[in-house]
C-alpha positions as CSV (number, residue, x, y, z in Angstrom):
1,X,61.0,-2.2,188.0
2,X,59.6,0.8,188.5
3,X,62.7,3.0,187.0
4,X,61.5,0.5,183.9
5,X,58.3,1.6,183.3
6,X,59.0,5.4,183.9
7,X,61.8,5.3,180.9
8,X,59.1,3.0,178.9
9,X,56.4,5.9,179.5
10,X,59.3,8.4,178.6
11,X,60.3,6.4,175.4
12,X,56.6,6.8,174.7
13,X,55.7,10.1,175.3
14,X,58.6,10.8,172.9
15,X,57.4,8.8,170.2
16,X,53.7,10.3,170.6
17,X,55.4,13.8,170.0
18,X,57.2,12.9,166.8
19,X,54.4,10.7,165.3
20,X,52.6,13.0,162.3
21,X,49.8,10.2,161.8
22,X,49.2,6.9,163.0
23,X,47.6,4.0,160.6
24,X,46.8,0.2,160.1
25,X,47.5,-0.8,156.3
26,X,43.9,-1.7,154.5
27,X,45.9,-3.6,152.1
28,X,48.9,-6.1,151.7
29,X,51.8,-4.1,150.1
30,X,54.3,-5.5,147.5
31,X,55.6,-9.1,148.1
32,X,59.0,-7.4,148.7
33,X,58.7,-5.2,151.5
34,X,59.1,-1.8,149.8
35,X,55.3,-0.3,149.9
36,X,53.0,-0.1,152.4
37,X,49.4,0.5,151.4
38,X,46.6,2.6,153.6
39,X,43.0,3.2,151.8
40,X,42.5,6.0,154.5
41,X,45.5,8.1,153.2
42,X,43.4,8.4,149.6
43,X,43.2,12.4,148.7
44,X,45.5,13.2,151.8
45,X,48.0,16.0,151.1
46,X,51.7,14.7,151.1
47,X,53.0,15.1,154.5
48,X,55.0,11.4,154.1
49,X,57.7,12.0,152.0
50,X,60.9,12.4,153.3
51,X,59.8,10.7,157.1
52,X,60.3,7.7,158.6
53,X,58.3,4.8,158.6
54,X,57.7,2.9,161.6
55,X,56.0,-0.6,161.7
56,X,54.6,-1.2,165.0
57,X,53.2,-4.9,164.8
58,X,53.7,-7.9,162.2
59,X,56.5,-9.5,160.3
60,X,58.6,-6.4,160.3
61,X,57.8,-5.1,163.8
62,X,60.2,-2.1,164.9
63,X,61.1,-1.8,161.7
64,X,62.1,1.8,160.1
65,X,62.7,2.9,156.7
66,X,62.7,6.7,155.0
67,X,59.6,7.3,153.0
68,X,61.0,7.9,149.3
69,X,57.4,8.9,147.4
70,X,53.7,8.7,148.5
71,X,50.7,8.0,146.0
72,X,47.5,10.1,147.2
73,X,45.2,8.5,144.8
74,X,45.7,4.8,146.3
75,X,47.2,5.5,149.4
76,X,50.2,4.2,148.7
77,X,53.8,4.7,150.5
78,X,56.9,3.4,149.1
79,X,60.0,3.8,150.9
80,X,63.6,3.6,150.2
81,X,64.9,0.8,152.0
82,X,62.2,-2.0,151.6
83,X,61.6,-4.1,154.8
84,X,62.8,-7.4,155.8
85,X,59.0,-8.7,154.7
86,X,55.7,-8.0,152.8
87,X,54.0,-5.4,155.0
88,X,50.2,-6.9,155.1
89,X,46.9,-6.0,156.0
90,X,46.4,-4.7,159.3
91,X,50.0,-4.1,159.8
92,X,50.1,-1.0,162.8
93,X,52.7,1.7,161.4
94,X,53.7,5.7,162.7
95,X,54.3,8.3,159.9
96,X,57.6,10.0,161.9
97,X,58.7,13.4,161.8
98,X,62.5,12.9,161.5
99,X,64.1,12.1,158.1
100,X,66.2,8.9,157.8
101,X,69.7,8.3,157.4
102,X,68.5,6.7,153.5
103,X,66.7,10.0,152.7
104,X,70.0,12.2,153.9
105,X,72.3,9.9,151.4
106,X,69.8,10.7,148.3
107,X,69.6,14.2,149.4
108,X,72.9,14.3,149.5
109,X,73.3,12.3,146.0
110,X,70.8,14.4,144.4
111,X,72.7,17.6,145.4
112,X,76.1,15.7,144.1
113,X,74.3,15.0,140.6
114,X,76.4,12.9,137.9
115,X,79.0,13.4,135.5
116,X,76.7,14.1,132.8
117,X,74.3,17.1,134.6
118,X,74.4,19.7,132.1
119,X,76.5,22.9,133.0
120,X,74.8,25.8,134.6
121,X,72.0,23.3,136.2
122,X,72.1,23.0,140.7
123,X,74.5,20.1,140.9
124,X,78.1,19.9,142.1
125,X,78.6,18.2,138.8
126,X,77.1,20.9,136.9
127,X,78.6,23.9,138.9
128,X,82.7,21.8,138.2
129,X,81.2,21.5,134.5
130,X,80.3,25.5,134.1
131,X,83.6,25.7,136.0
132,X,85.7,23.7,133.5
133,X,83.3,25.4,130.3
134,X,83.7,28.8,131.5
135,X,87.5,29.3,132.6
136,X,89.1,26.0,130.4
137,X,87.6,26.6,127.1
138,X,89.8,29.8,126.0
139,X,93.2,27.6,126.6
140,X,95.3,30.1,128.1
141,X,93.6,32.7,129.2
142,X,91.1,30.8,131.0
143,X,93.8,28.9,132.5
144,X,95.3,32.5,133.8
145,X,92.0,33.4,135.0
146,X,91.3,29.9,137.1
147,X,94.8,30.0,138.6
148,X,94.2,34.0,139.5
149,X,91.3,32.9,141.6
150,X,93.1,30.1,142.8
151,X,95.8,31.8,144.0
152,X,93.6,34.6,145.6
153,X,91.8,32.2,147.8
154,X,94.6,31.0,149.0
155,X,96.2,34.5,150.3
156,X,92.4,34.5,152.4
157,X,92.4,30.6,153.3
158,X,95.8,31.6,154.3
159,X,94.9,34.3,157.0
160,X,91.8,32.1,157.8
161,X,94.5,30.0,159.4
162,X,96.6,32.3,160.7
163,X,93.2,33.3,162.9
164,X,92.4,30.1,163.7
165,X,95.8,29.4,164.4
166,X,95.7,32.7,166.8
167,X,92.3,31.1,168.4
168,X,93.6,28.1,169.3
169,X,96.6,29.6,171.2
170,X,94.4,31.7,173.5
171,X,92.0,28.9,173.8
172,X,94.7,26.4,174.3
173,X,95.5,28.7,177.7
174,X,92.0,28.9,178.7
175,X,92.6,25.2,179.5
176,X,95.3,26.2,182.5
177,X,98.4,23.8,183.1
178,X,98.6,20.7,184.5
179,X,97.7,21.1,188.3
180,X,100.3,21.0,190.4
181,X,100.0,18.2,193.6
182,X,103.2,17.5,196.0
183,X,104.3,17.4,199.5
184,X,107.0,18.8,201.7
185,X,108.5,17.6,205.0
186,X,110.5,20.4,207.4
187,X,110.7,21.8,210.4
188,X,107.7,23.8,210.8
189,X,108.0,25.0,214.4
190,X,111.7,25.4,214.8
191,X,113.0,26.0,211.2
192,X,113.6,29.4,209.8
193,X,112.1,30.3,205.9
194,X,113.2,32.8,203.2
195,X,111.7,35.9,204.5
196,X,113.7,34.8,208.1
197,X,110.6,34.1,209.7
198,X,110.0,31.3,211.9
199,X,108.7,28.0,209.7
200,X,109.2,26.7,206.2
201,X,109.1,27.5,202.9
202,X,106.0,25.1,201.4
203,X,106.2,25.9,197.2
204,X,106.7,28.7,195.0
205,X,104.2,29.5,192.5
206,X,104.9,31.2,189.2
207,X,108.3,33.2,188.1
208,X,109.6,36.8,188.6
209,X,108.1,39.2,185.6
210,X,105.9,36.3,184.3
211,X,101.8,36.6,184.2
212,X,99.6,34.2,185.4
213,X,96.3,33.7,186.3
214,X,96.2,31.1,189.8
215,X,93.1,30.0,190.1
216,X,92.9,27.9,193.2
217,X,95.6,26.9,196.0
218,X,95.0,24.1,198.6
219,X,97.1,23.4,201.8
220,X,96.6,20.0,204.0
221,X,97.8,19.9,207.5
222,X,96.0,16.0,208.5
223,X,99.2,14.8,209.4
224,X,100.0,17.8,212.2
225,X,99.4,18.0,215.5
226,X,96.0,18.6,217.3
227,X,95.9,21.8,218.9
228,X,99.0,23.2,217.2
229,X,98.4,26.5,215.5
230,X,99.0,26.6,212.5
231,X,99.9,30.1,210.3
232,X,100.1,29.9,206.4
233,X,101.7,33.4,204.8
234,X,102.5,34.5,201.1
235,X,104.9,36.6,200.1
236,X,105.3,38.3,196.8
237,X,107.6,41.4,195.1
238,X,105.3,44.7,195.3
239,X,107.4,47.0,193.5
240,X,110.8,44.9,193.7
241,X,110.5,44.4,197.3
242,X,109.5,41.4,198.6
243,X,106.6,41.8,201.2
244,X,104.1,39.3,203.0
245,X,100.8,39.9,201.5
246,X,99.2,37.1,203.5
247,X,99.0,35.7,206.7
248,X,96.3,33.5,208.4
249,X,95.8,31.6,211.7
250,X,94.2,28.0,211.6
251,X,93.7,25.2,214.8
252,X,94.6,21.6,213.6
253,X,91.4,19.8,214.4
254,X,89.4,22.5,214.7
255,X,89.4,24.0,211.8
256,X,89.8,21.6,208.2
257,X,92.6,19.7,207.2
258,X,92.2,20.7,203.6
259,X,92.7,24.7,204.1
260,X,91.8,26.2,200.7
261,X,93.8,29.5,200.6
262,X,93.2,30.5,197.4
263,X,90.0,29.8,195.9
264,X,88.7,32.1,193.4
265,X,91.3,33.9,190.6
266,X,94.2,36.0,191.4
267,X,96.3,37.6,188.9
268,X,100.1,37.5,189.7
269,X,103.2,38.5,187.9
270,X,106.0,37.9,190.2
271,X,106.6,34.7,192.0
272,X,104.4,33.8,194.8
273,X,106.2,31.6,198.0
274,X,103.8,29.7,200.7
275,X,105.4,29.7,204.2
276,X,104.2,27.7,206.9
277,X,105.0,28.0,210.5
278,X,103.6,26.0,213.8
279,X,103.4,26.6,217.3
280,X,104.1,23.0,218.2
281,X,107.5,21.5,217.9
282,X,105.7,18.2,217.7
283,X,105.5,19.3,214.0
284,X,109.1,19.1,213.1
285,X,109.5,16.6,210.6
286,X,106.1,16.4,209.7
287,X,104.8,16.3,206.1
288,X,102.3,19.3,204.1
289,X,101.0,18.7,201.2
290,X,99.8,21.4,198.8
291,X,98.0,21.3,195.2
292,X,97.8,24.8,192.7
293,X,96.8,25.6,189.4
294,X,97.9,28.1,186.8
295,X,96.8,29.7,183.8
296,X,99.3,31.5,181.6
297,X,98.1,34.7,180.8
């Protein structure tokens, strides 16, 4: 209940800051909902048109509609969309600082204009009739002309998209592959891995002479043994040699399950192989699981 009234107040305290003037109607308006009439608005400079209307009490309580004109000399609001009934004496309304989806639509319609705006005026209409005036009228030559400029902002909407297109490639790799998630089960205290050290290979991550960007790289041991030690290495090519670049101790049930071994961005460009190796041959046969991602670079 509580939670209630706090958005309430906040629902309020939003309202209060968008409202430009608050009134009660001093008259009925017309029988059809489209005026609103407030004596204390007489002489007041138009700050109405183009707002929203908000009726706060009466037959068309929570009501909204844009504000199409305002009449200082009577006080007299009419507004685009008329409400569902005759707004009456006494009627509570808020003058609203936002425009209305009706007064964006004749904004909009006014900009647009009609077929018959005459050329050279600030319509859509007019500027396509100056258009068709300026490059149709001398038959051929204006036709040349038209299809000249047509034809030149097509070579530039052309490399437009050949930017974009660039964009979206480089932004497309920002996003990083699909994470990688899988497990493997081997002998982990008495097998023997690629660099013929005692353990298991675990995953390979990226390709020889390939550039990525790996931004994270998790190992979990839950299902080893307690008290085993347990020694997770990476090896990678430094100048076509393979070498160990990695090695670190961890105690099952000491220290995590989840061991994140990577956590932060590393740059590689040749492929990078996890080995795993326990002390305990109660570990044989037991399953690691591991999870990476990639960005190609």
């Amino acid at each position: 209940m509580a939670q209630n009234r706090h958005h309430a107040l906040a629902r309020e305290a939003i309202l209060a800051a968008l409202t430009a003037y608050t009134g009660i109607t001093t008259a009925d308006g017309a029988g059809d909902g489209s005026t609103l009439i407030d004596a204390n608005l007489i002489g007041a400079n138009d700050f109405i048109s183009n707002k929203t209307i908000l009726i706060g009490s009466g037959d068309g309580d929570r009501e909204d509609s844009g504000a199409s004109s305002f009449d200082p000399l009577t006080g007299t609001i009419t507004v685009v969309s008329p409400f569902s009934a005759q707004i009456k004496i006494g009627t509570l309304y808020r003058v609203i600082n936002i425009s209305t989806v009706e007064i964006d639509v004749e904004t909009i319609n006014t900009k647009i204009g009609t077929n018959t705006d005459a050329a050279g005026t600030t319509t859509v209409f007019a500027r396509l009739r100056q258009i068709v005036d300026t490059y149709l009228a001398s038959g051929t030559q204006g036709l040349a002309v038209l299809l000249a400029e047509i034809n030149a902002n097509e070579a530039k909407i052309d490399i437009v998209g050949a930017i974009a297109a660039a964009i979206d490639t480089k932004t497309d790799k920002l996003a990083g592959e699909t994470p990688v998630s899988d497990s493997v089960t081997a002998n982990w205290q008495s097998g023997t891995g690629t660099s013929l050290e005692t353990g298991a290979d675990l995953v390979t991550i990226g390709a020889a002479d390939t550039k990525y960007k790996l931004h994270s790289l998790l190992v979990n041991i839950s299902a080893l043994t307690n008290g085993a030690t347990i020694t997770v290495k990476l090896f990678m090519e430094v100048k076509g040699a393979e070498r160990k670049v990695y090695s670190q101790n961890f105690t099952k049930g000491t220290d995590p399950d989840g061991l994140w071994i990577v956590n932060g961005t590393v740059g590689i460009h040749e492929a990078l192989r996890v080995e795993v190796q326990s002390n305990n041959a109660a570990d044989n046969g037991l399953a690691i699981d591991y999870d990476y991602m990639l960005e190609t670079m």
